[in-house]
N, C-alpha and C positions, 0 to 999 in steps of 0.2 A: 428884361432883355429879350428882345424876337430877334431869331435868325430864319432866313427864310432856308437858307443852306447851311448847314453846319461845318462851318470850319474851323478846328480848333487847332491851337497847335499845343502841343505839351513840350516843355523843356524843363529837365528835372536836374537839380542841381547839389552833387554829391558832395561838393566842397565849397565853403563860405566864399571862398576869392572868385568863386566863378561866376558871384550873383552877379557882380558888375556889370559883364559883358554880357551875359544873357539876356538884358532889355533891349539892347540893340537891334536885333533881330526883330522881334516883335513891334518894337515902334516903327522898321521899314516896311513890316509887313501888314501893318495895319494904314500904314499911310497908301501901299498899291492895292491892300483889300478894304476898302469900308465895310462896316458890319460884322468884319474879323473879330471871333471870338477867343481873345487869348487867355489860354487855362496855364499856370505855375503850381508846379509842384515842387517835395523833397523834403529835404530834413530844416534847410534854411526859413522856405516862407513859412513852414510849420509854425515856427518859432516868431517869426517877423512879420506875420501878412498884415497887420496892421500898420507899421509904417510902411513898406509894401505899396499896400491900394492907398494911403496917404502922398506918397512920393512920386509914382510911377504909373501915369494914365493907362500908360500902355498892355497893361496888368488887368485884364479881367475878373477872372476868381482865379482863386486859391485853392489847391483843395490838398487837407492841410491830415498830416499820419499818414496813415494807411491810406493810398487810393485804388485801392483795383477794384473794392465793388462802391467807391465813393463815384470813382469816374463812371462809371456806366451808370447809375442813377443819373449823373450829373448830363452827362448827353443823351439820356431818357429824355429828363427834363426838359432842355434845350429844345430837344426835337422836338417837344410836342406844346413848347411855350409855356409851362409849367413854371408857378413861381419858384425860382431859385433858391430861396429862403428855406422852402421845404426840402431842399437836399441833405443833410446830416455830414457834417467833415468837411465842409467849404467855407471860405468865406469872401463876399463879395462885396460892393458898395451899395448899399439900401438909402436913397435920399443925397447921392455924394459923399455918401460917410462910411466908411468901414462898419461893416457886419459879419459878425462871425457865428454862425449856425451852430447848432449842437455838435459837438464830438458822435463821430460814429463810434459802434463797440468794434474793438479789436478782434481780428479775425483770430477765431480759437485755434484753427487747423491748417495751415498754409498751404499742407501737403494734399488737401481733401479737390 
């Protein structure tokens, strides 16, 4: 995936009934932005990213537990066109197919 701008948009989803409507967005916003890179988080696609980028085009990566230092690797990457594979905690479509990268380690210290 090359973007020459980074635009991402994150929508994080704290409650299962809310995955529904949170694609909506993202397929309008990918229809007025081409090249729109949409990232999903939360507790949900943690668990589900695989049906997820199977069901819903609109759906970019995943980036799947913990994301606070998954995402800033992940828009490292992005920025600098870096294969996404090599991110740790996401998972994206490799070939049209669901790929889900290594689990990152769990941050020891939250408060650090």
């Amino acid at each position: 995936m090359m973007a020459t701008t980074c635009r991402c948009s994150m929508r994080s989803s704290a409650r299962s009934q809310s995955r529904r409507s949170s694609s909506t967005s993202p397929r309008d916003a990918k229809e007025r932005l081409p090249g729109l890179i949409v990232i999903y988080g939360g507790v949900f696609p943690t668990y589900h990213w695989r049906d997820i980028l199977e069901a819903q085009p609109e759906f970019d990566i995943i980036v799947r537990s913990e994301g606070e230092e998954t995402c800033r690797q992940l828009l490292a990457a992005i920025a600098a066109s870096l294969p996404l594979t090599d991110v740790k905690g996401i998972a994206c479509r490799v070939g049209g197919k669901p790929h889900g990268s290594p689990p990152r380690e769990m941050i020891e210290n939250l408060d650090a």
